[in-house]
C-alpha atoms as an extended CHARMM CRD file, in Angstrom:
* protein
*
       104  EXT
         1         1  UNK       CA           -101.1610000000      -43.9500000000       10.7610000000  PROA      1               0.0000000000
         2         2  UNK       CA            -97.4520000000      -44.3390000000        9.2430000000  PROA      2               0.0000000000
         3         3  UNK       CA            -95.8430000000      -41.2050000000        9.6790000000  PROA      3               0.0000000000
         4         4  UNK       CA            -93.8770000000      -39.2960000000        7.0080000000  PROA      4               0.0000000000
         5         5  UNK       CA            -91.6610000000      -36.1340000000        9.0700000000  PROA      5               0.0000000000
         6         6  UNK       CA            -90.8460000000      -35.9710000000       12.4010000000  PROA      6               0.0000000000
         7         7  UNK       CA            -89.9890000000      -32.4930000000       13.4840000000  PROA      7               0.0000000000
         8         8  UNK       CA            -86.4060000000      -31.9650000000       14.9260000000  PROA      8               0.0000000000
         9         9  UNK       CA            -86.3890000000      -31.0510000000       18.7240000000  PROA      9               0.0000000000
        10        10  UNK       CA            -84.3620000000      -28.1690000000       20.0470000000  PROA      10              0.0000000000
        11        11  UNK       CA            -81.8880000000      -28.3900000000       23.3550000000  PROA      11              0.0000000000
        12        12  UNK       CA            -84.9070000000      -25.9350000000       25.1070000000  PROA      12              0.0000000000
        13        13  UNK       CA            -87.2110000000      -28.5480000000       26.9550000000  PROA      13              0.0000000000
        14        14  UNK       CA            -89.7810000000      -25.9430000000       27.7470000000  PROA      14              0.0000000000
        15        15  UNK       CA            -89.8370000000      -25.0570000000       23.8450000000  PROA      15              0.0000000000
        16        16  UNK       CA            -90.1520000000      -29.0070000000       23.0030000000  PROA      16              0.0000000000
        17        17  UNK       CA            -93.1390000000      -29.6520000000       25.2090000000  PROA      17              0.0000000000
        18        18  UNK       CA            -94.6980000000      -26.3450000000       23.8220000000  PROA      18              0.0000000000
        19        19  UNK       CA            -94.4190000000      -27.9130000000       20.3620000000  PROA      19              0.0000000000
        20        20  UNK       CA            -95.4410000000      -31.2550000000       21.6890000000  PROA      20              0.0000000000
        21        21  UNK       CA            -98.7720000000      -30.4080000000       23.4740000000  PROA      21              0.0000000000
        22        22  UNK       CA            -99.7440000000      -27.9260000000       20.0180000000  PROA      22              0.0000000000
        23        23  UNK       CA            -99.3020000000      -31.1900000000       18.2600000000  PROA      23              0.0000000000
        24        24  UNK       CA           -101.1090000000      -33.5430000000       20.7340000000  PROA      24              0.0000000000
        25        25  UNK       CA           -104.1100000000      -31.5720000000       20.4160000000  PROA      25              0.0000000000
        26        26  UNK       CA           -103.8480000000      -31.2760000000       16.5940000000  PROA      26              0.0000000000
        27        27  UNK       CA           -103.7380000000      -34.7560000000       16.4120000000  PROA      27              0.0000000000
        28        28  UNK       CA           -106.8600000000      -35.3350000000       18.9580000000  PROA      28              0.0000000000
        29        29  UNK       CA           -109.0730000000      -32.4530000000       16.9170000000  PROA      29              0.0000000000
        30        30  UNK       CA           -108.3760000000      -33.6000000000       13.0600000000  PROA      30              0.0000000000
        31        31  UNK       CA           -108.7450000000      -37.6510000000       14.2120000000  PROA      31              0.0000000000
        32        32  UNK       CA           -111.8820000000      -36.5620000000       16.2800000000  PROA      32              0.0000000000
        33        33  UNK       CA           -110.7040000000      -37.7610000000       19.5190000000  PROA      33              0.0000000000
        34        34  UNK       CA           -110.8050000000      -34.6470000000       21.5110000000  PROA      34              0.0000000000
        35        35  UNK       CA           -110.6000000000      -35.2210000000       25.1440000000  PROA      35              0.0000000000
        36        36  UNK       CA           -113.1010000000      -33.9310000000       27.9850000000  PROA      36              0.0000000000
        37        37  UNK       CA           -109.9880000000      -31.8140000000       28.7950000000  PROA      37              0.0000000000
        38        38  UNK       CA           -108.8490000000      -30.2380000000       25.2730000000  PROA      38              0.0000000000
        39        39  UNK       CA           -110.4540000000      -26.5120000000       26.1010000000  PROA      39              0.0000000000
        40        40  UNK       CA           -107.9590000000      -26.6350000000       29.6040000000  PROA      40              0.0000000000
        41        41  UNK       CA           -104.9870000000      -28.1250000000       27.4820000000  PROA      41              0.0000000000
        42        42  UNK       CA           -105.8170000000      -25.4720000000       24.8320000000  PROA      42              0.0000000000
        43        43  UNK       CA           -105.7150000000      -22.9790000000       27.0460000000  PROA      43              0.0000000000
        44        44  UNK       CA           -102.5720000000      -23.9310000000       28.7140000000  PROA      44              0.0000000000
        45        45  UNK       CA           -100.8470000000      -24.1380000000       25.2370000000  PROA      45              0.0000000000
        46        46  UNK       CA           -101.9130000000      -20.6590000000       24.8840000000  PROA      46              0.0000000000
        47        47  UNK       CA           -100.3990000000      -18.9870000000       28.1160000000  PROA      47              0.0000000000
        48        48  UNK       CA            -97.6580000000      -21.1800000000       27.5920000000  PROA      48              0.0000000000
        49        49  UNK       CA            -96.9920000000      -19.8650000000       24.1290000000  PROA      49              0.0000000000
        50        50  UNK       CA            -97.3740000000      -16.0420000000       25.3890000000  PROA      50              0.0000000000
        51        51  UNK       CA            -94.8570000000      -16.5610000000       28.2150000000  PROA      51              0.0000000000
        52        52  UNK       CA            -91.9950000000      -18.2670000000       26.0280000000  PROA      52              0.0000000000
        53        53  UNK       CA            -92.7920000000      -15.0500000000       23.6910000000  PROA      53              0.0000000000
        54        54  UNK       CA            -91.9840000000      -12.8490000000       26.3840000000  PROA      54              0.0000000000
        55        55  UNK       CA            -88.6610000000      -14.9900000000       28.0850000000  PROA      55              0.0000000000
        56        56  UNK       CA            -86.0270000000      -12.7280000000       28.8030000000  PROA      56              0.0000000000
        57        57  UNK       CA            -87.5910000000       -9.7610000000       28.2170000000  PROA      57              0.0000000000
        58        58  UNK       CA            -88.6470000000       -6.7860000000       30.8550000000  PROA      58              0.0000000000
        59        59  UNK       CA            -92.2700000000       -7.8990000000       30.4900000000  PROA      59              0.0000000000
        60        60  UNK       CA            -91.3090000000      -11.1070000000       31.9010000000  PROA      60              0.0000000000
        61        61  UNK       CA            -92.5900000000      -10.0860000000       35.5370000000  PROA      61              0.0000000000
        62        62  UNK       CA            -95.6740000000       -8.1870000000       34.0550000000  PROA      62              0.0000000000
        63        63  UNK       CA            -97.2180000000      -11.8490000000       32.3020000000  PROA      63              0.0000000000
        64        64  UNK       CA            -96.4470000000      -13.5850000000       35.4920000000  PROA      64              0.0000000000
        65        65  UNK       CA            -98.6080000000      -10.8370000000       37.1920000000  PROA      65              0.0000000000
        66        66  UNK       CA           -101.2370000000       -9.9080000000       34.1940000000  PROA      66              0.0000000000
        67        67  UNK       CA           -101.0550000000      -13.4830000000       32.0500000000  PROA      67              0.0000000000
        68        68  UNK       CA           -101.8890000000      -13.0300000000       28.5460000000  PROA      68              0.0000000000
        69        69  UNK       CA           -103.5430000000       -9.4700000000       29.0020000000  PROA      69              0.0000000000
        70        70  UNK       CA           -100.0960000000       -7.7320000000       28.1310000000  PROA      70              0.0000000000
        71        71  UNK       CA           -100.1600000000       -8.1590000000       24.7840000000  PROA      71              0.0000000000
        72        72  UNK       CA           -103.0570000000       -5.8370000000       24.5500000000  PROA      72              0.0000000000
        73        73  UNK       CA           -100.3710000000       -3.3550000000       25.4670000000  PROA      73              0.0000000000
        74        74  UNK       CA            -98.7950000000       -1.9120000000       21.7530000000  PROA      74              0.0000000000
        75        75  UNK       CA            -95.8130000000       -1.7150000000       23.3900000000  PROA      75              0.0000000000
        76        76  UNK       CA            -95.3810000000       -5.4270000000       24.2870000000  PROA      76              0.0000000000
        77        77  UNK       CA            -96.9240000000       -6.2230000000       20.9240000000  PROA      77              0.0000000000
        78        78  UNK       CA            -94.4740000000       -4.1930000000       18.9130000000  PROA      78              0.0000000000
        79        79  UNK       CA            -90.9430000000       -4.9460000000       21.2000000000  PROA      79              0.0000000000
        80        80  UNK       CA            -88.8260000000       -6.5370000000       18.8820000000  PROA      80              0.0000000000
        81        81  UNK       CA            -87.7250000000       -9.3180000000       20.7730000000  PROA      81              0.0000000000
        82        82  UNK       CA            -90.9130000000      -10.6680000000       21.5220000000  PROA      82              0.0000000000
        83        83  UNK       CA            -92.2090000000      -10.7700000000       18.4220000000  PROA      83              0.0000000000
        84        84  UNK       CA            -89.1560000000      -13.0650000000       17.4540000000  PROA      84              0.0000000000
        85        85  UNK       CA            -89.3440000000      -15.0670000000       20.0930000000  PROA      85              0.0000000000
        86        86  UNK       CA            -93.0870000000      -15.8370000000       19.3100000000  PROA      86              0.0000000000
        87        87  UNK       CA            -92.1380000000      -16.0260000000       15.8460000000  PROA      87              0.0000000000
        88        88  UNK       CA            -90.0890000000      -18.6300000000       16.5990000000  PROA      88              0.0000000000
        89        89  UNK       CA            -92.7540000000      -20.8390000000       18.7420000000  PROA      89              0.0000000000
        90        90  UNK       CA            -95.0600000000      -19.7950000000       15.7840000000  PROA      90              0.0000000000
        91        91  UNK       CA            -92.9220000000      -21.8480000000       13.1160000000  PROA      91              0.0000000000
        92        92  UNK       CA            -91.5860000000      -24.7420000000       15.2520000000  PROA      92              0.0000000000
        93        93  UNK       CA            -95.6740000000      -25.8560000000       16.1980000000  PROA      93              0.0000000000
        94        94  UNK       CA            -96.2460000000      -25.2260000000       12.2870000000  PROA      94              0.0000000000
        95        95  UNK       CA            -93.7410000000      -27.0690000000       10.7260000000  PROA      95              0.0000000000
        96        96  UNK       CA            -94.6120000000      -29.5460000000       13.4870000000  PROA      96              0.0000000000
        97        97  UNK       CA            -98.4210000000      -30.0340000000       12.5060000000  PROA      97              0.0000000000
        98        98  UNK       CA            -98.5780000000      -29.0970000000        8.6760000000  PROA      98              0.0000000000
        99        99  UNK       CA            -96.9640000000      -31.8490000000        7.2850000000  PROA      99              0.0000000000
       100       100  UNK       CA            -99.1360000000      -34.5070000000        9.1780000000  PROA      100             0.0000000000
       101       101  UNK       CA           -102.1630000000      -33.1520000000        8.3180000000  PROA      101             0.0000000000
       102       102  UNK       CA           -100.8860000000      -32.9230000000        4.7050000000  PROA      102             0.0000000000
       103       103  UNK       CA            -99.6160000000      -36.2040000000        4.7570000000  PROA      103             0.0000000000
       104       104  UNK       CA           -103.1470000000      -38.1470000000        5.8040000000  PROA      104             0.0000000000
């Protein structure tokens, strides 16, 4: 498959593989090639996503305790900060994985 974009990579390593896995799986589920492990890796990607939203903020300590169950909280939800920060993860894995499927 000849591909047309490549997404540009930040300086954040941890933010790179985030992208890098959400694409990965993209890939495997729209060629049909999921793997016998693409629930886990899902998964992952998921509590990977929520911690990078809540990096360097207070609720830091609570995710590593609680996982994903914090954002139930309206207060984590709402905080300013980690709304942009998931935001941000938000847009990178989009404009990662909407042009290739576009592009096919």
């Amino acid at each position: 498959m000849e591909r047309y974009f490549a997404y540009t990579k930040s300086a954040d390593e941890s933010f790179n593989s985030l992208v890098d896995c959400a694409l990965d799986l993209a890939r495997s589920c729209y060629e049909g090639k999921k793997a016998a492990d693409y629930e886990a890796r899902n998964r992952d990607l998921l509590c990977a996503m929520g911690k990078k939203g809540v990096e360097g903020t207070r609720y830091e300590a609570a995710f590593e305790a609680e996982g994903l169950a914090i954002y139930n909280r309206p207060m984590v939800k709402n905080n300013s900060t980690v709304r942009d920060n998931f935001n941000a993860v938000i847009a990178q894995v989009i404009n990662a994985i909407v042009p290739e499927v576009v592009n096919d």
